[in-house]
N, C-alpha and C positions, 0 to 999 in steps of 0.2 A: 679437651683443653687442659694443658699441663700445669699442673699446683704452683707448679714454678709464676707462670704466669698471671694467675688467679691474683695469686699473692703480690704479683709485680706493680699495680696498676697506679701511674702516680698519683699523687693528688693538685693541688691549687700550684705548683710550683712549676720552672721549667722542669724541673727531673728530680725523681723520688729514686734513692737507691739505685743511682746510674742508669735510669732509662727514661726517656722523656717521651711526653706525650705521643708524642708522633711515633716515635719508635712502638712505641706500645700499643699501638692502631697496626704497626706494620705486623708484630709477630703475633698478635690476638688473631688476626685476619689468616695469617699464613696456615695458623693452627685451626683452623675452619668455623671458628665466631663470626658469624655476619658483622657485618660494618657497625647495624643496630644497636645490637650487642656487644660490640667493644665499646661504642661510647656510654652505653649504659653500664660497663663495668669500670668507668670513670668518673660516674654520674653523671654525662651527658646526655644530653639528645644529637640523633645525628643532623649533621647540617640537611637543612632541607632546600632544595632550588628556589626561586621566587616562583610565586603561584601564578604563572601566567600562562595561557593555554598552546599548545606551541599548534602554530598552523601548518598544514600539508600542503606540498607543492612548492615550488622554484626551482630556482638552478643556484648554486651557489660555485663561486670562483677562487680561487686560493693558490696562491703565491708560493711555488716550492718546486725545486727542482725532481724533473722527472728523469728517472736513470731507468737502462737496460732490466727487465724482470730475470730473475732466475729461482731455481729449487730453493724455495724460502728458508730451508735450516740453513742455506749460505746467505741470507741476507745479512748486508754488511752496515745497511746503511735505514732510516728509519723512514726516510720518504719510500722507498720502497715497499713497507710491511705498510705506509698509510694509505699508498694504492691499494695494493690486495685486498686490505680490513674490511673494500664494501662485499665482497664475497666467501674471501678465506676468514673464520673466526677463531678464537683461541677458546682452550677449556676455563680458563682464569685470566680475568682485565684488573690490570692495577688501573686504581682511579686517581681523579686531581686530589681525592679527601688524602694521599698516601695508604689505601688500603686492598683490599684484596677482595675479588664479587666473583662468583660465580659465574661462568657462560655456560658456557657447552656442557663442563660440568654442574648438575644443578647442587653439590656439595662436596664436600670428604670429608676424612678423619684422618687423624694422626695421630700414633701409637705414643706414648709418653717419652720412650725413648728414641724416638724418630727412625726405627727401623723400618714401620709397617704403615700405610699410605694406603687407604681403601677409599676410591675414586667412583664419586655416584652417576651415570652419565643421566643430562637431562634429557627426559622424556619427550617425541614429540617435534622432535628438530631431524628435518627433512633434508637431503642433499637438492640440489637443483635436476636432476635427476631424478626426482620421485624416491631413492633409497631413504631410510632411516638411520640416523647415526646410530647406533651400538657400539659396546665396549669391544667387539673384535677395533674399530676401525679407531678407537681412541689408540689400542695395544698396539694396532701396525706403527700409528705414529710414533709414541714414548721408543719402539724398539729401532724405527727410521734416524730418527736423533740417538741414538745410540752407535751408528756406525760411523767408528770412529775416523776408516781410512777415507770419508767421502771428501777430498777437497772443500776445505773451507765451510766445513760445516760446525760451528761454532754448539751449535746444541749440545754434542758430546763432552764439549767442558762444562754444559749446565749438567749432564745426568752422567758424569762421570762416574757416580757414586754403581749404576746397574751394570759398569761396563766389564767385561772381564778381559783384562792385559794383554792374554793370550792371543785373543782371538779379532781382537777390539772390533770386538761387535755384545748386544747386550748379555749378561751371564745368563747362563739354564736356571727357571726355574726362579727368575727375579720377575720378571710380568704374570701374573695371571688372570686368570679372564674367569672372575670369578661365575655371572651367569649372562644374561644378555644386556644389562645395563649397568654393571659394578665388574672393576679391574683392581685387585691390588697388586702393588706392590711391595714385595719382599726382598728388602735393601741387606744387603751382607754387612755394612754398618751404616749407623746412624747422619744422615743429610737432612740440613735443617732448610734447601734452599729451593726443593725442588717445584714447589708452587709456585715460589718469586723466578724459579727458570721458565716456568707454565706459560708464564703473562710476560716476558722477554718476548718481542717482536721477530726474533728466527720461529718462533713455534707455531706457528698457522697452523690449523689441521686441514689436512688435505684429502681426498679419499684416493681408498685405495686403487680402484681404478681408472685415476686421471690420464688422461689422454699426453697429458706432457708431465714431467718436473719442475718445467716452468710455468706458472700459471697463469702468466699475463699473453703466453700462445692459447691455453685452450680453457678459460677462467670457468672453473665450476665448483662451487662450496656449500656454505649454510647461510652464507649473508643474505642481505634485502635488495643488494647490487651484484651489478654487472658489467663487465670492461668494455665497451662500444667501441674505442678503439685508443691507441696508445702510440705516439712516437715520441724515440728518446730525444731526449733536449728540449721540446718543444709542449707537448700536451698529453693528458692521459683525461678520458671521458667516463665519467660511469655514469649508469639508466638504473631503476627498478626493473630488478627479474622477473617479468610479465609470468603467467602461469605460475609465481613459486610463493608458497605460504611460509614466510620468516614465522618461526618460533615467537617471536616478542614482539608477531605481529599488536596494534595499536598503543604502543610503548617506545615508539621511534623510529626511526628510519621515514621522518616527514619528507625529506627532500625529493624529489623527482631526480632529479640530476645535480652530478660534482663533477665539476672542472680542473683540473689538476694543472697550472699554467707554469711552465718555466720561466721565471726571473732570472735565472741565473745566480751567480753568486755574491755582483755587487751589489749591495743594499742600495745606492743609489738608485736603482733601477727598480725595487720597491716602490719605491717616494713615488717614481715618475708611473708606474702603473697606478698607485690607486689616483694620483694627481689625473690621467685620462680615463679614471672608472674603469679602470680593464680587470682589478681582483675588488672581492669583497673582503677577503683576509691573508694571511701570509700565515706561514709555517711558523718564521722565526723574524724578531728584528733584533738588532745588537747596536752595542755603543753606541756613538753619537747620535743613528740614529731612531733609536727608542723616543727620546724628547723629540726631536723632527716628525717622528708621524704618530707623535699623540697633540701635538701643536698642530698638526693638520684637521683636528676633530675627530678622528677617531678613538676606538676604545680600547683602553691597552692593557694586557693580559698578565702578570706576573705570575712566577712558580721559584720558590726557594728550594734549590735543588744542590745535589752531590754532582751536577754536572761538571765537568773539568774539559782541558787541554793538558796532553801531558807531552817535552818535548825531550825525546830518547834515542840514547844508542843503541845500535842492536850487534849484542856483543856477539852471532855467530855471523856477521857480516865480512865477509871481505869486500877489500878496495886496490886494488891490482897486487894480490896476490896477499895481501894481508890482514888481519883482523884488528883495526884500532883502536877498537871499542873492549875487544876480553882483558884488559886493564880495570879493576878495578877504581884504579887514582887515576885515570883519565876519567871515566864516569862522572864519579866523588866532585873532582875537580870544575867539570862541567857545570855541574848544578852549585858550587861555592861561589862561582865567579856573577851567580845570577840574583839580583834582589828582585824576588815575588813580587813585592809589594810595586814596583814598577811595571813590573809585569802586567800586574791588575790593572794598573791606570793606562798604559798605554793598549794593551790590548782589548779592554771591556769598558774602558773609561771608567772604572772604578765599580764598575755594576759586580760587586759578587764580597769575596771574603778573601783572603791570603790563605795558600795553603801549604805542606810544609813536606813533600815530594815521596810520600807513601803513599798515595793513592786512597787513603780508608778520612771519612768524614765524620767530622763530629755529631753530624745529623743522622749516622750509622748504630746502630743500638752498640756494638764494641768496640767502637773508638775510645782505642788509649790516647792520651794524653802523653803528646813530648815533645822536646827542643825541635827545628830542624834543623841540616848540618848548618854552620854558622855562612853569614855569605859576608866573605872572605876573599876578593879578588887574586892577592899578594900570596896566600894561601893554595888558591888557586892554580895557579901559574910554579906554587913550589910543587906540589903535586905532579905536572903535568914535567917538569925538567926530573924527577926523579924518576918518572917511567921513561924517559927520554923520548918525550912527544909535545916538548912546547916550538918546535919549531913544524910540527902537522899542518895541514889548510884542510879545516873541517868542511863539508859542502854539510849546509845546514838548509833541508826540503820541507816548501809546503804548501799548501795547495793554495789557492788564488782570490780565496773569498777577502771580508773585511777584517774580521774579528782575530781566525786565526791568523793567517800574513801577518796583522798588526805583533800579533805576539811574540810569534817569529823573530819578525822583524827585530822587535825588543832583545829578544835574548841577544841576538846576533853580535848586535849593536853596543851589549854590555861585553861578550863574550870580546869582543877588540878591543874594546876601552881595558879589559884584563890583560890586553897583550897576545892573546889566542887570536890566530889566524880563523879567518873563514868569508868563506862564499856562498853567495845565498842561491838558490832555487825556490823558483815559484812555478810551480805546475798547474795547468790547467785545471779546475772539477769536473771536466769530463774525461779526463784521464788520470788523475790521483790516484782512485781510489782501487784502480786494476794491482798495480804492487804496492800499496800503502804498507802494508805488513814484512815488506821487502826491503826499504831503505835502510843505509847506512847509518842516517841521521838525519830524523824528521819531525814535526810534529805531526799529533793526531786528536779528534775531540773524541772524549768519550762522555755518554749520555749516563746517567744516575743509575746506580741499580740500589733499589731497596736494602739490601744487606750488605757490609762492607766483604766479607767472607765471600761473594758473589765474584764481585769484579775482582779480588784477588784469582778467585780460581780462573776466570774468563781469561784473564790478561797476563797473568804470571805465573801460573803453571805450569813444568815445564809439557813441550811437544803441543800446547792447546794450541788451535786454528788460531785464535786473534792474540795469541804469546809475540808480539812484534816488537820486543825488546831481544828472544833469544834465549833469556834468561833461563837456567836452567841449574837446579841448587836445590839439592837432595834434603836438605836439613829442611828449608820452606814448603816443600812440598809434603813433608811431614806434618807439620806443625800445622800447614793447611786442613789436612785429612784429621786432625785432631780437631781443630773449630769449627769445620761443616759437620763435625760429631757431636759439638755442643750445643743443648739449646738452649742455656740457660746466658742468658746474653752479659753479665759479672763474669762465669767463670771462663767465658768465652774471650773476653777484653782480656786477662790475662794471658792468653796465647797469641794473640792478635797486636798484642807488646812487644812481641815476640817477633811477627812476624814482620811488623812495622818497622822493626829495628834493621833486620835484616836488608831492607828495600833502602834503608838511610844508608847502612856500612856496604852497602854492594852498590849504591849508586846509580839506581836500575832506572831512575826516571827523574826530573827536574817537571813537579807538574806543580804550578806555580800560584792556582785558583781555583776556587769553585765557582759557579758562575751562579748568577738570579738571570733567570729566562724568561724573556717578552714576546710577544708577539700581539698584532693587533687585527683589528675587526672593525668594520661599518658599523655603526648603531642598531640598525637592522637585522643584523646576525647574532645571533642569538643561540646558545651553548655549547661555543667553542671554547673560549679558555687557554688557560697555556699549560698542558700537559710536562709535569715532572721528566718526564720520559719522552718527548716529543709526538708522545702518539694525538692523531685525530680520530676523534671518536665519533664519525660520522653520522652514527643512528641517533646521537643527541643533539646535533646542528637544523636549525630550523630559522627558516626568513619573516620576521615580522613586518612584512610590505608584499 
């Protein structure tokens, strides 16, 4: 554990010396202190579940759209990684507490200067297959997520840091496999993020001799489940993997069976499911109706999250033969003409916070603090006649559900009332999300990641897999490689000032909220919750009936 940290922990306050509680759960955690042990280096005890015994056996039903499987470092989408979770597992699970636990791995360590990464695998965790996991099949994976040319494989902007340029695949001489149940890693510089990339939902571990790349064709892992059978749009089944002893065997994994039921995308159609008893819980509920189906008697789930919508140009887009977006003051101008705070109420009804179009949260351990550009319709529109593009017709795309459309919707709506032309698109969910990262001009949600430095690299570096802005800007990409260098989360906000500033004056995204995330559950079901991150963590769901 780094001095830095020891020293960092706050006290009775929201935040001691610019890091707040939570934050200080997340990077005590990352730096390999049990959950335990971070709260007791706060003076806490850690939260404990209620004492009530959780029973074995049922079926349990849940509301969330099932999509096509594929090679999981290209998961795009979270419902997908919640299918896998009953078979594929991860070496590190971020939890509801916002902290970091062991799986697969049963620990690590972390060198003070975040160079060196010694990975303990746990003992005793079996593939479905009768093999034993080992540090070779942890190393295929870390070096799998390292290749960078693989289509849409987002992992490579989590472990950027092992990658070498040349070859983008991982450098010589960064994994090693120290003996049969310990790998380190030997980083060429300092990455504070690669535990919090660990427990990111692309990272399943998979073995090495799987039958497919996709895993929902030939499903075999360390889980307690199993895929019985799967069609998109409609249902995904999982059973207990009969013959297979889960690691944490009598520690969870009660349920018999998970039904994976598509709703769809209108929450209306939520209401009307649990109204005919057809799910026991839902993925997600939003806006208006959050109060509608906890007014129905069920039980409803909050998570204060860095969740967003961010709604962008993608400046290396063309639109018959031209790029309208590599204007900066078209950007700029875009996001002037739009109040946030409308934004919030029309698209979330109000559920979340204003946010001020850098992408990095206050709930981020190095969130700077600053203005956003001012919202400026009249300003707006001067902008857009100086690049000579107030007379464009923007098509402004988005996919079909409630929450985002609404949002959309809003911006759209303000963007005319500015005088800015535009046409909207509304695209189906089961086709969105094949060139999501392709539009001209769209929105897209994005899920919380623990460190703000994260989702900058994910989302705005240049060349990364889910870069769907385009963006590409040698100075940020610097400055980036400077704060995934720092662990010290003060001198880290100083660069991250930096970088925040740069996303305002380039104009890179209009992302308008952070959202608080609901979802609800039967009385009956019992330790679902509403995951920060959207994961279900199906080994702790259990039916009290």
């Amino acid at each position: 554990m780094p001095e830095l940290l020891q020293d960092a922990a706050p006290g009775e306050g929201s935040r001691h010396d610019g890091i707040s509680r939570r934050e200080f759960l997340a990077m005590a955690t990352t730096f390999g202190a049990t959950t335990a042990a971070a709260y007791a280096m706060l003076g806490m005890s850690k939260p404990v579940m209620a004492s009530e015994t959780p029973r074995t056996g049922g079926t349990i039903r849940i509301g969330m759209v099932v999509r096509a499987g594929k090679d999981p470092r290209s998961y795009d989408d979270s419902p997908q990684a919640n299918i896998s979770r009953g078979w594929l597992e991860y070496l590190v699970r971020y939890t509801h507490q916002f902290t970091f636990e062991p799986m697969l791995l049963e620990g690590w360590e972390i060198s003070e200067d975040a160079k060196t990464y010694v990975l303990h695998v746990r003992p005793g965790v079996t593939w479905h297959n009768g093999d034993s996991l080992t540090a070779e099949h942890v190393a295929y994976n870390i070096a799998r997520w390292c290749e960078k040319d693989v289509e849409g494989n987002s992992m490579a902007g989590r472990f950027g840091t092992l990658i070498d340029a040349k070859t983008g695949d991982v450098a010589e001489g960064v994994i090693e496999v120290v003996d049969e149940m310990t790998v380190q890693l030997n980083l060429p510089k300092p990455d504070i993020t690669l535990i919090a990339g660990m427990a990111d939902y692309p990272a399943a571990i998979v073995h090495p001799g799987a039958d497919s790349e996709d895993p929902f064709l030939a499903p075999m892992g360390t889980g307690p489940y199993t895929l019985e059978s799967h069609k998109v749009g409609e249902k995904a089944v999982l059973i207990r993997k009969e013959g297979h002893r889960w690691w944490n065997e009598g520690n969870g994994a009660y349920l018999d069976r998970i039904e994976y039921i598509d709703v769809g995308t209108d929450p209306s159609i939520i209401v009307a499911s649990y109204e005919s008893e057809d799910i026991d819980a839902n993925y997600e509920s939003s806006g208006d109706f959050v109060a509608l189906l906890t007014e129905l008697g069920l039980e409803q789930n909050e998570a204060v999250t860095a969740a967003t919508i961010v709604l962008r140009a993608n400046q290396a887009a063309e639109v018959n033969g031209e790029r309208p977006y590599a204007d900066a003051r078209v950007r700029r101008a875009l996001s002037m003409a739009v109040d946030n705070n409308i934004l919030l109420e029309l698209g979330v009804n109000g559920l979340g916070v204003p946010a001020h179009n850098h992408h990095v949260c206050p709930i981020h351990p190095e969130y700077a603090e600053m203005d956003r550009l001012p919202y400026d319709p009249s300003g707006a529109m001067a902008l857009l006649k100086e690049a000579g593009m107030e007379e464009y017709e923007h098509e402004l795309i988005s996919i079909d559900d409630d929450w985002r459309k609404g949002t959309t919707d809003a911006m759209a709506a303000q963007l005319r009332r500015a005088g800015i032309k535009v046409k909207r698109t509304v695209i189906p969910g089961s086709s969105f999300w094949n060139d999501w990262a392709k539009f001209p001009f769209s929105s897209t949600n994005w899920n919380m990641r623990p460190l703000g430095v994260q989702i900058l690299a994910l989302a705005y570096r240049s060349g990364e897999a889910w870069n769907e802005t385009g963006f590409d800007h040698a100075e940020f990409d610097r400055l980036l490689a400077d704060a995934l260098a720092t662990p010290d989360a003060d001198k880290r906000r100083g660069v991250m000032a930096k970088l925040q500033k740069i996303m305002l004056q380039e104009g890179v995204v209009t992302q308008p909220y952070w959202r608080s995330l609901y979802n609800h559950n039967r009385a009956y079901v019992k330790g679902m919750g509403m995951h920060p991150t959207f994961e279900i963590h199906m080994d702790k769901i259990w039916l009290d009936s």
